[in-house]
N, CA, C and O atoms as a MOPAC input file, in Angstrom:
PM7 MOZYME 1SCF
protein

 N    -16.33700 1     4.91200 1   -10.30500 1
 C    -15.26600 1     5.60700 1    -9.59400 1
 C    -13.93000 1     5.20400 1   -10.20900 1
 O    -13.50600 1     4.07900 1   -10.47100 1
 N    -13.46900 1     6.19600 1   -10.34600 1
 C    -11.88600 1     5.66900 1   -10.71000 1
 C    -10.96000 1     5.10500 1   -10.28100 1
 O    -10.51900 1     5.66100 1    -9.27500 1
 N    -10.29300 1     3.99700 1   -10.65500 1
 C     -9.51500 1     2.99100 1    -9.78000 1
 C     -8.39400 1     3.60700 1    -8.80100 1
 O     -8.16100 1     2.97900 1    -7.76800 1
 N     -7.64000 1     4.87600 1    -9.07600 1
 C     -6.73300 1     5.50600 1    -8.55100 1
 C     -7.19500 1     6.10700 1    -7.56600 1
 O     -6.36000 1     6.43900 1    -6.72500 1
 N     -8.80000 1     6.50300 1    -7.27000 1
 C     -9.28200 1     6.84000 1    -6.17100 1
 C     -9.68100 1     6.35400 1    -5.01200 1
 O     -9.99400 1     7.00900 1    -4.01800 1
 N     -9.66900 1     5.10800 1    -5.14700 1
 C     -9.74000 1     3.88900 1    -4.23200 1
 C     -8.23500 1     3.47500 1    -3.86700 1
 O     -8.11900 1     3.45100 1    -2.64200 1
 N     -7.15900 1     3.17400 1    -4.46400 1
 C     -6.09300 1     3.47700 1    -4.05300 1
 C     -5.52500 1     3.86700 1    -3.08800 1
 O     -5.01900 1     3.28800 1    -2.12600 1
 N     -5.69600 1     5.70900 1    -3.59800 1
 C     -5.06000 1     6.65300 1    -2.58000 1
 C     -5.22500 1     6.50900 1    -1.18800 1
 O     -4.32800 1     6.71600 1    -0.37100 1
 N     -7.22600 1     5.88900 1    -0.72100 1
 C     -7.22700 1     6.46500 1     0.56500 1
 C     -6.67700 1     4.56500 1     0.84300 1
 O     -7.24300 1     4.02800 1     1.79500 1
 N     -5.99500 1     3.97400 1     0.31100 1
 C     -5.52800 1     2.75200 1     1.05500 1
 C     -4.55600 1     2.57000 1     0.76000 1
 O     -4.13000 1     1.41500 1     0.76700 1
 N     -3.52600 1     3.96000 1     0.24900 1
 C     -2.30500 1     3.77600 1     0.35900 1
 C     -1.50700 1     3.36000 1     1.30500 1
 O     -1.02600 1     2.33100 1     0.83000 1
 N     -1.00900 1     3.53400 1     2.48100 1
 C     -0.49300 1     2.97300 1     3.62100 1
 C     -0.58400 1     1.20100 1     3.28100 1
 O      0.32700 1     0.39000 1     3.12300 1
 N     -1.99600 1     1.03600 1     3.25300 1
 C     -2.40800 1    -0.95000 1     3.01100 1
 C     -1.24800 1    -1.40400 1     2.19600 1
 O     -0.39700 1    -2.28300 1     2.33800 1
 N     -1.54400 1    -0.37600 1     1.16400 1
 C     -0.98600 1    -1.10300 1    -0.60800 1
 C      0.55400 1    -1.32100 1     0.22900 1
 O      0.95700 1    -2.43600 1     0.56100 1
 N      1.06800 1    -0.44600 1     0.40800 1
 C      2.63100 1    -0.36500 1     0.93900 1
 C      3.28300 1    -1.37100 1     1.39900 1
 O      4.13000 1    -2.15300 1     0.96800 1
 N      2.55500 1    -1.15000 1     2.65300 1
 C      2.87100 1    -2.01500 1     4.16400 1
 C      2.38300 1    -3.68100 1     3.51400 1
 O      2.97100 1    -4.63900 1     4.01600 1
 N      1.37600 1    -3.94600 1     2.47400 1
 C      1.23000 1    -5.42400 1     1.74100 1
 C      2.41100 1    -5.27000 1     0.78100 1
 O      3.48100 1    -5.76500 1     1.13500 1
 N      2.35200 1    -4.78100 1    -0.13000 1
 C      3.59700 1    -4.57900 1    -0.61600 1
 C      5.21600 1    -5.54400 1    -0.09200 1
 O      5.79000 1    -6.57400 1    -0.44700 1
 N      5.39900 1    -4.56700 1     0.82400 1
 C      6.64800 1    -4.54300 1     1.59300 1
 C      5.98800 1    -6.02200 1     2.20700 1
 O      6.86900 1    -6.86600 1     2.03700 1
 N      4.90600 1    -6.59700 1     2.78700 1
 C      5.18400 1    -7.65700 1     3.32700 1
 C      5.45700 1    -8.83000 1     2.68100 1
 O      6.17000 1    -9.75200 1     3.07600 1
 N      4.65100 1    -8.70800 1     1.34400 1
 C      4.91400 1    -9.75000 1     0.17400 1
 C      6.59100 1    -9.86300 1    -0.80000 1
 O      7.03000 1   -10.80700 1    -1.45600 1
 N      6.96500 1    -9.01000 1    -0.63200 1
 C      8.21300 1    -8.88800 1    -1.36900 1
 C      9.20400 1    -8.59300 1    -0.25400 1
 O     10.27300 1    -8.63600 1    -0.86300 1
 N      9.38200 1    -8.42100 1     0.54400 1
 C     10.43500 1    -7.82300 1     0.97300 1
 C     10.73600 1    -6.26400 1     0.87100 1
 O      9.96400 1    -5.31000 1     0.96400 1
 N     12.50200 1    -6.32900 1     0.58600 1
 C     13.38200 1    -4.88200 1     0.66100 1
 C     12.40100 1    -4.76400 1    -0.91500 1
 O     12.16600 1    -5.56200 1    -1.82300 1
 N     11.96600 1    -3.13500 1    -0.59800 1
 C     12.11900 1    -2.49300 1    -1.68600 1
 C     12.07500 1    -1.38000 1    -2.24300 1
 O     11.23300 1    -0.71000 1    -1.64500 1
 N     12.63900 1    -0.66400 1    -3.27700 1
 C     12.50500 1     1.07000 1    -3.12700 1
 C     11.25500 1     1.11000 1    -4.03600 1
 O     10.57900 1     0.19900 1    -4.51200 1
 N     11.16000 1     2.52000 1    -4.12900 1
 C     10.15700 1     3.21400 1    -4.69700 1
 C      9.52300 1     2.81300 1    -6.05700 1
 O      8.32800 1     2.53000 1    -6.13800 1
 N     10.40900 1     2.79800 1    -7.17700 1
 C     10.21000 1     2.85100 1    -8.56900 1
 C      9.41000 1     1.68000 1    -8.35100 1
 O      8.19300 1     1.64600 1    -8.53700 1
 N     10.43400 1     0.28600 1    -7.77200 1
 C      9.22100 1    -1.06900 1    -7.62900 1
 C      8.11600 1    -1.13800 1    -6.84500 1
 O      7.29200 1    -2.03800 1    -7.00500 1
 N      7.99000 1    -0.24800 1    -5.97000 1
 C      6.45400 1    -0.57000 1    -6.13300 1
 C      5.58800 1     0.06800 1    -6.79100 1
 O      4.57300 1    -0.59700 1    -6.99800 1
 N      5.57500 1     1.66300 1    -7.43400 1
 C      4.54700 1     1.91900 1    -8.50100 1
 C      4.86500 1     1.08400 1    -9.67700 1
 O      4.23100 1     1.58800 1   -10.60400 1
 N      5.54400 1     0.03700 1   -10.12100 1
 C      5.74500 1    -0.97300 1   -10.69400 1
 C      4.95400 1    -2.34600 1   -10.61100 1
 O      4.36600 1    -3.02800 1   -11.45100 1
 N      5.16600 1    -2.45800 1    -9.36300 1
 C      4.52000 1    -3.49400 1    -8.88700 1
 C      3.20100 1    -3.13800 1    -8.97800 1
 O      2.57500 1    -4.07700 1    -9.46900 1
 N      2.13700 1    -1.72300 1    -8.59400 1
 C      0.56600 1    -1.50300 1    -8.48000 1
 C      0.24100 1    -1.82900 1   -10.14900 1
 O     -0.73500 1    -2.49500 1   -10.49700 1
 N      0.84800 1    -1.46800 1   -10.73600 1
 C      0.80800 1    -0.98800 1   -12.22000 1
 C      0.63800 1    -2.54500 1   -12.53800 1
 O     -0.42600 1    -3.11900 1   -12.77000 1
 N      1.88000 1    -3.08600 1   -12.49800 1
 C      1.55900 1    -4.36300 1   -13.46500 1
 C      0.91500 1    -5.62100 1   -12.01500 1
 O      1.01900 1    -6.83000 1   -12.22000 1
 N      0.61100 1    -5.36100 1   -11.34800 1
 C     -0.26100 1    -5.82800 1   -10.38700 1
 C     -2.02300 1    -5.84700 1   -10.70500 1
 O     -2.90700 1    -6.70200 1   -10.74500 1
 N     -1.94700 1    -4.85400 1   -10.83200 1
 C     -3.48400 1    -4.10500 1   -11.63200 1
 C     -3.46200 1    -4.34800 1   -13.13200 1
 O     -4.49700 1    -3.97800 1   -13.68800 1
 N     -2.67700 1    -4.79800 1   -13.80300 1
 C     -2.11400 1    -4.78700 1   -15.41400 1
 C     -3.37300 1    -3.25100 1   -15.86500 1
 O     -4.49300 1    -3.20500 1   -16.37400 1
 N     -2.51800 1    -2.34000 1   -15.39900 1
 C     -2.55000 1    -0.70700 1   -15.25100 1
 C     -4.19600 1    -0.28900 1   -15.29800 1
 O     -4.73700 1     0.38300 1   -16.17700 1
 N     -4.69700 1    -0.75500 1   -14.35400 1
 C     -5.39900 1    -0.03100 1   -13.80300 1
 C     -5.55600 1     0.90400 1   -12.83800 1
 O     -6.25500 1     1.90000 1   -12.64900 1
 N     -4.64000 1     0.25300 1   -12.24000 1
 C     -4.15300 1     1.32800 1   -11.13400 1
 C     -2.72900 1     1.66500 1   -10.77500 1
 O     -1.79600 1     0.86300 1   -10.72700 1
 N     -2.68500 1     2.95800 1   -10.52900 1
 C     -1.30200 1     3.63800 1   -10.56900 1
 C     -0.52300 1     4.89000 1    -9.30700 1
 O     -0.74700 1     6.09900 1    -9.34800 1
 N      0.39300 1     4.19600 1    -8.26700 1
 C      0.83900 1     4.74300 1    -7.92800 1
 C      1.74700 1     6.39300 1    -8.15400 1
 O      2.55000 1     6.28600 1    -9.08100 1
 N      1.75200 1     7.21700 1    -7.77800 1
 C      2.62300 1     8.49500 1    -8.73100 1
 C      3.46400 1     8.77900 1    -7.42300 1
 O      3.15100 1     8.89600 1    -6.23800 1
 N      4.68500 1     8.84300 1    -8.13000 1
 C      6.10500 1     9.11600 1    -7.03300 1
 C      5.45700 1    10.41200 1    -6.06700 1
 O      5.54200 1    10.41500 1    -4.83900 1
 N      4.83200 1    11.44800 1    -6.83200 1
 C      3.78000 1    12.33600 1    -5.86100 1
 C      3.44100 1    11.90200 1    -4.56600 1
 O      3.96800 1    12.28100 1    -3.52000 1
 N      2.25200 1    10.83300 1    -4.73700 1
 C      1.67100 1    10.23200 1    -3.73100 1
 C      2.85100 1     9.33200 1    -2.87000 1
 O      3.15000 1     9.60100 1    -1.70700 1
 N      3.46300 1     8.21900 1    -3.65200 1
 C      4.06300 1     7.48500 1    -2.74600 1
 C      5.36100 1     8.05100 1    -1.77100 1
 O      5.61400 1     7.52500 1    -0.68700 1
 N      5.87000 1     8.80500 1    -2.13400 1
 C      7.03100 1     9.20600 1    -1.39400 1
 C      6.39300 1     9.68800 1    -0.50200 1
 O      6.78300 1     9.01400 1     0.45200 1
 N      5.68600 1    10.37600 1    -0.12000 1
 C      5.11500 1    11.02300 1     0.90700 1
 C      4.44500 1    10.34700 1     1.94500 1
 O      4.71500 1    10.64800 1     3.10700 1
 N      3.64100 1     9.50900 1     1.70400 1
 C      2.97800 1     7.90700 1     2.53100 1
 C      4.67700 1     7.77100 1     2.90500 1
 O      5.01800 1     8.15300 1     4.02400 1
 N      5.40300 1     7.39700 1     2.25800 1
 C      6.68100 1     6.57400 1     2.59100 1
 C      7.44200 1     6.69500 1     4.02600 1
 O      7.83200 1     5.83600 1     4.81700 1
 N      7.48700 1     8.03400 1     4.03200 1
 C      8.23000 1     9.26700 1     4.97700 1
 C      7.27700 1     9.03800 1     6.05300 1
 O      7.88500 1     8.79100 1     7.09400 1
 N      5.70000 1     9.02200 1     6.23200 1
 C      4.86400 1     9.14900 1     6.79600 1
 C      5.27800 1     7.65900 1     7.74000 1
 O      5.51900 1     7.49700 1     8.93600 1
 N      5.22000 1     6.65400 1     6.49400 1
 C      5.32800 1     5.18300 1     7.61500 1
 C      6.74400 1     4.87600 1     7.94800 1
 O      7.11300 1     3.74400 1     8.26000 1
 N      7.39600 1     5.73500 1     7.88700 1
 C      9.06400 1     5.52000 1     8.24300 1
 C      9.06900 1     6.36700 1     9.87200 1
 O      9.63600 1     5.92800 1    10.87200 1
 N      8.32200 1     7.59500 1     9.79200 1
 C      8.48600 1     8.68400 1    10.69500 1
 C      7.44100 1     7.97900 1    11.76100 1
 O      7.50700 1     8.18600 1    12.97300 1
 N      6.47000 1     7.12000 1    11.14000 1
 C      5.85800 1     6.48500 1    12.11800 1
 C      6.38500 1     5.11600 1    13.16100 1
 O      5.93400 1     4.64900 1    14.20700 1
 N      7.54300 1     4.77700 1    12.29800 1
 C      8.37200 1     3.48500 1    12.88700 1
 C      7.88700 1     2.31000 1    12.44100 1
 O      8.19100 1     1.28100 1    13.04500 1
 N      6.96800 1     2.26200 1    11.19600 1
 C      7.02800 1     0.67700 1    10.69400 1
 C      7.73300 1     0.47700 1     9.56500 1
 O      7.35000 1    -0.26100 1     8.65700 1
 N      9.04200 1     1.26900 1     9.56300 1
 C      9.59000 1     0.74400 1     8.34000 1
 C     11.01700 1     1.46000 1     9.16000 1
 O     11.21700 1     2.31600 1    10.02300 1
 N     12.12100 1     0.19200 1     7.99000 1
 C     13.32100 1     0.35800 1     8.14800 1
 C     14.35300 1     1.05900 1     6.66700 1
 O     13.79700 1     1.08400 1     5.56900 1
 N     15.09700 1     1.32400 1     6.73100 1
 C     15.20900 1     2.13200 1     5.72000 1
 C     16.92100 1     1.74200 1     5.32500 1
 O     17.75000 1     1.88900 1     6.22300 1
 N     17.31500 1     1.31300 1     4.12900 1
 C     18.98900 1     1.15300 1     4.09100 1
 C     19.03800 1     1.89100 1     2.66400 1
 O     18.08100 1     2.26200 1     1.98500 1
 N     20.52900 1     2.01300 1     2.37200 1
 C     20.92600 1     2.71400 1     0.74700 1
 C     21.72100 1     1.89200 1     0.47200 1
 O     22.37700 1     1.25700 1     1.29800 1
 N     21.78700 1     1.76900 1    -0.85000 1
 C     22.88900 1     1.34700 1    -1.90400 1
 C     23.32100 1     1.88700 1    -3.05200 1
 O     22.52200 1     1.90100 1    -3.98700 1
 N     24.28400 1     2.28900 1    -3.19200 1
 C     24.59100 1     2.48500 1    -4.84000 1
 C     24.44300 1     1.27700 1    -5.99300 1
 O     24.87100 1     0.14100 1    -6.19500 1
 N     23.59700 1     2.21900 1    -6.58800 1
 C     23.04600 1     1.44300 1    -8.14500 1
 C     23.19100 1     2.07200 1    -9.51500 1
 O     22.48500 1     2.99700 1    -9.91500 1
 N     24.00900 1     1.58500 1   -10.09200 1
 C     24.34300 1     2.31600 1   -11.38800 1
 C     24.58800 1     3.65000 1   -10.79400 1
 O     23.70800 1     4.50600 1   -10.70500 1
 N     25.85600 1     3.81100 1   -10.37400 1
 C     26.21200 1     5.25500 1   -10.13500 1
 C     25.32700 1     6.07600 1    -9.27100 1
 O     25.95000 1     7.09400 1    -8.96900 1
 N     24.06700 1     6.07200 1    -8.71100 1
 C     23.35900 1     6.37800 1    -8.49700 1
 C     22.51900 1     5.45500 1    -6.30900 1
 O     22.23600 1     4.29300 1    -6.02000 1
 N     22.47800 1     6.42500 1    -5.66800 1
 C     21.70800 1     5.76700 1    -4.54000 1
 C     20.04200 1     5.53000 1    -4.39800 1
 O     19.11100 1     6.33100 1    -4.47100 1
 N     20.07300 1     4.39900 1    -4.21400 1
 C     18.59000 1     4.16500 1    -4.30400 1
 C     18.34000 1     3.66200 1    -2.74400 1
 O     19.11400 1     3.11400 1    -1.95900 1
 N     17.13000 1     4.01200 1    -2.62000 1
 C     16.29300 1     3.88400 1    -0.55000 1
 C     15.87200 1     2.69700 1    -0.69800 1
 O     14.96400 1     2.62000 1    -1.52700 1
 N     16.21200 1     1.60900 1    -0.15700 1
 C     15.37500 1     0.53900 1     0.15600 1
 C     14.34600 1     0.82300 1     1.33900 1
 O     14.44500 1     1.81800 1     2.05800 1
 N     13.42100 1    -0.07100 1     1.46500 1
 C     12.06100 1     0.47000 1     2.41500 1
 C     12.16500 1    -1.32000 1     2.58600 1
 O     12.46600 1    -2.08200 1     1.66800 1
 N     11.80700 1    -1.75200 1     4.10300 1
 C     11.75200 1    -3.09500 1     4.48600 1
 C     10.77100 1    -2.64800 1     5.78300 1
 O     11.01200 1    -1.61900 1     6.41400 1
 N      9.52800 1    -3.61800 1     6.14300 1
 C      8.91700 1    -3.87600 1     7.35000 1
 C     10.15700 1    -4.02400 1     8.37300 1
 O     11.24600 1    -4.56100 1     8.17100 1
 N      9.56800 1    -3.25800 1     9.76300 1
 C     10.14300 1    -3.84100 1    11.22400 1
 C      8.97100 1    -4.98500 1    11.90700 1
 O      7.86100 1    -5.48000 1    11.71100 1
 N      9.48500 1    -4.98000 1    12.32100 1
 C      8.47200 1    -5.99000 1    13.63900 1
 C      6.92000 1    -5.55300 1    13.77400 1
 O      5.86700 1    -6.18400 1    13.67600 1
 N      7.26600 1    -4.05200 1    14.07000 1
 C      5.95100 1    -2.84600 1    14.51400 1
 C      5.38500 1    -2.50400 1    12.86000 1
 O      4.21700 1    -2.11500 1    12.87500 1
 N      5.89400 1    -2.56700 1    11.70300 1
 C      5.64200 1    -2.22500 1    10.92500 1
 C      4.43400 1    -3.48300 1     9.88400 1
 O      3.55000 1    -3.10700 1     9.11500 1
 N      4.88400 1    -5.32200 1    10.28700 1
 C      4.36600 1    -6.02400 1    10.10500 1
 C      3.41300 1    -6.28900 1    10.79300 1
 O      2.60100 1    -6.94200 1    10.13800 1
 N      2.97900 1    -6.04000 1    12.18600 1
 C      2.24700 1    -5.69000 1    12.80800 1
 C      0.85400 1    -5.18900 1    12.34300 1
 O     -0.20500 1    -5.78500 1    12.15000 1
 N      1.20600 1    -3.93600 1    12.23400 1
 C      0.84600 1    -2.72700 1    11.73300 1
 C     -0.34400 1    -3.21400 1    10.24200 1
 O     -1.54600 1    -3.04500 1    10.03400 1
 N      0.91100 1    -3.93500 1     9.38900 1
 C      0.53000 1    -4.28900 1     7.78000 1
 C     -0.46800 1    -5.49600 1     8.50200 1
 O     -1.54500 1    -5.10000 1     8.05800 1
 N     -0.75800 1    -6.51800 1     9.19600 1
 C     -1.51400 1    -6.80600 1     9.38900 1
 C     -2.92100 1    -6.81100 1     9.66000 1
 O     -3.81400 1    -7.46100 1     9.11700 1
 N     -2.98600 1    -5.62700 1    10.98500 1
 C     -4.13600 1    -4.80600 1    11.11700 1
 C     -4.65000 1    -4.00500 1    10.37900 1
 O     -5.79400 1    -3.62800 1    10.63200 1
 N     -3.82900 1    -3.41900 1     9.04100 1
 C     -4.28900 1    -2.74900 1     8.45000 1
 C     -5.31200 1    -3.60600 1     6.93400 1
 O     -6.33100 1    -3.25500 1     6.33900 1
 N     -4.47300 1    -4.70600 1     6.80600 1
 C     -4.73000 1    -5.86700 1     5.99100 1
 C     -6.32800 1    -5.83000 1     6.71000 1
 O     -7.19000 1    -5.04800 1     6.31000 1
 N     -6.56000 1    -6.85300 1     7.87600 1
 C     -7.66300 1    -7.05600 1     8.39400 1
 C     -8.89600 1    -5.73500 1     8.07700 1
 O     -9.98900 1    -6.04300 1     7.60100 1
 N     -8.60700 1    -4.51400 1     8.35200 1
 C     -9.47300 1    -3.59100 1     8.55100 1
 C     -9.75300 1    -3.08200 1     6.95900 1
 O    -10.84400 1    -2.52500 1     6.84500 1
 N     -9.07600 1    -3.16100 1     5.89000 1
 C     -9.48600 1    -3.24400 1     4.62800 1
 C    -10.35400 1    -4.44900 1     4.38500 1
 O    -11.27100 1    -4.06700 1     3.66000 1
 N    -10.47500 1    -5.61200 1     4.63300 1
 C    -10.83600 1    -6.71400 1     4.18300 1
 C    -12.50900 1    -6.26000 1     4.56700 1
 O    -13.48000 1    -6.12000 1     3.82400 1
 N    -12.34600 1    -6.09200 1     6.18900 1
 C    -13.92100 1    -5.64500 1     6.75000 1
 C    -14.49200 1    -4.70600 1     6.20200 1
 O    -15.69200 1    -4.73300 1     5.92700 1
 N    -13.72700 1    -3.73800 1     5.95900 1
 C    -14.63500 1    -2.63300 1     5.10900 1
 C    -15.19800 1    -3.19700 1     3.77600 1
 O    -16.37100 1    -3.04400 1     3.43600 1
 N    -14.02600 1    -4.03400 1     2.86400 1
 C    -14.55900 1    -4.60700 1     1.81200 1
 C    -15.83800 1    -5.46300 1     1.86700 1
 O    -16.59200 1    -5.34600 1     0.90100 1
 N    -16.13500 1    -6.16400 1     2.68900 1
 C    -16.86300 1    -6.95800 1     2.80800 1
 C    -18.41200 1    -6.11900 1     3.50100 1
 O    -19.49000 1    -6.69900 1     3.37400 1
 N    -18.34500 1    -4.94400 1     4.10400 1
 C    -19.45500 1    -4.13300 1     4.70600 1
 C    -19.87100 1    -3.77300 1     3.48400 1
 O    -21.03100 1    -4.10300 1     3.23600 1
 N    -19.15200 1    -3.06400 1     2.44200 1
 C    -19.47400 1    -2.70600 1     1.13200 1
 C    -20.18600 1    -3.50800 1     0.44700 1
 O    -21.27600 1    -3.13400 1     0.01600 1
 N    -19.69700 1    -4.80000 1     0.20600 1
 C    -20.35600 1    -5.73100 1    -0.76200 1
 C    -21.94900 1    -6.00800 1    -0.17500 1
 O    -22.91300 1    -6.25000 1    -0.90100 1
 N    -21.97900 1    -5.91300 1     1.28600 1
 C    -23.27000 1    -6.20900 1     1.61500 1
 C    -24.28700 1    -5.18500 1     1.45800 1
 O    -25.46500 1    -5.47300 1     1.24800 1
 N    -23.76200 1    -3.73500 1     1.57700 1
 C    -24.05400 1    -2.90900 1     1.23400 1
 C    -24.83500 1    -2.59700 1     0.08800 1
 O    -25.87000 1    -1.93100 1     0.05900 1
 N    -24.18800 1    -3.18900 1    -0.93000 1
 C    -24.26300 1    -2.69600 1    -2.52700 1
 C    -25.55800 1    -4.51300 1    -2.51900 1
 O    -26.01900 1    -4.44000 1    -3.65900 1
 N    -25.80700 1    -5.01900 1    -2.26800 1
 C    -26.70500 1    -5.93100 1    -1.77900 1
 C    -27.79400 1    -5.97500 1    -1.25600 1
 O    -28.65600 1    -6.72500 1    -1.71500 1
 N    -27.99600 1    -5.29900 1    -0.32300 1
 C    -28.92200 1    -4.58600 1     0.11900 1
 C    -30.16200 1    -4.45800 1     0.23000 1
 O    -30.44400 1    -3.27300 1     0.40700 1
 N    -31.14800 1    -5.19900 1     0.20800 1
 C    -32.60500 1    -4.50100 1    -0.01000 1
 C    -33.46200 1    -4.32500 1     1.50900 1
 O    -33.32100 1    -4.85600 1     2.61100 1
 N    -34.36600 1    -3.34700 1     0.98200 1
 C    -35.08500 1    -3.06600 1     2.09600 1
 C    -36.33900 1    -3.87300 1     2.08100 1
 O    -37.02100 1    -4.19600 1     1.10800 1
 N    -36.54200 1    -4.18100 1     3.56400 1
 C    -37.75100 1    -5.36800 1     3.86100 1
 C    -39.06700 1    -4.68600 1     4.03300 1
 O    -39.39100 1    -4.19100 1     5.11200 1
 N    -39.91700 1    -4.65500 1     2.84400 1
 C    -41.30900 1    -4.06100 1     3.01000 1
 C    -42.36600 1    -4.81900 1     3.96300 1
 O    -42.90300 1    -5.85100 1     3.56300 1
 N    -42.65900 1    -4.26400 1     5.27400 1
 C    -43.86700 1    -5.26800 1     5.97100 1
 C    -44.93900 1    -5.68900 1     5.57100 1
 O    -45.62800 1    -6.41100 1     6.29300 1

């Protein structure tokens, strides 16, 4: 399976860990961060992430400020309270699935 496909459906995770490990941060750094995180195996696309982004902002676990940078405004994205929360439970419920999988792929059936 391709690494970007495993990703996508745990985009929200990647984020919300993201944002809890680093702090304030906009966009460009974190498909930055997956990229050389993964040393490019896996790859966020401004496509995908902006859209998750809006999603966990409109949901209330994220706080949102601007700054001008080089002439230019860039979105910072920072956890709230509800949003670390949130990155927690979501942390936990990836881990369990990971671990149902591995037993999974383990597996044998008991012949009587």
């Amino acid at each position: 399976m391709e690494p970007n496909k495993i990703i996508r459906g745990s985009l929200s995770t990647v984020i919300l860990q993201l944002l809890q490990q680093n702090g304030r941060m906009y966009g460009y750094e974190m498909t930055k961060a997956v990229k050389d995180g993964s040393k490019g195996k896996m790859q966020i696309t401004e496509a995908a992430l902006y859209p998750a982004l809006h999603k966990l902002e409109e949901a209330g676990l994220l706080d949102t400020d601007s700054e001008l940078v080089d002439g230019r405004m860039r979105k910072y994205y920072k956890l709230n309270r509800r949003g670390k929360k949130e990155s927690a439970l979501q942390l936990s419920a990836l881990q369990e699935s990971i671990a149902s999988l591995q037993k999974i792929m383990k597996y044998k059936l008991k012949h009587g």
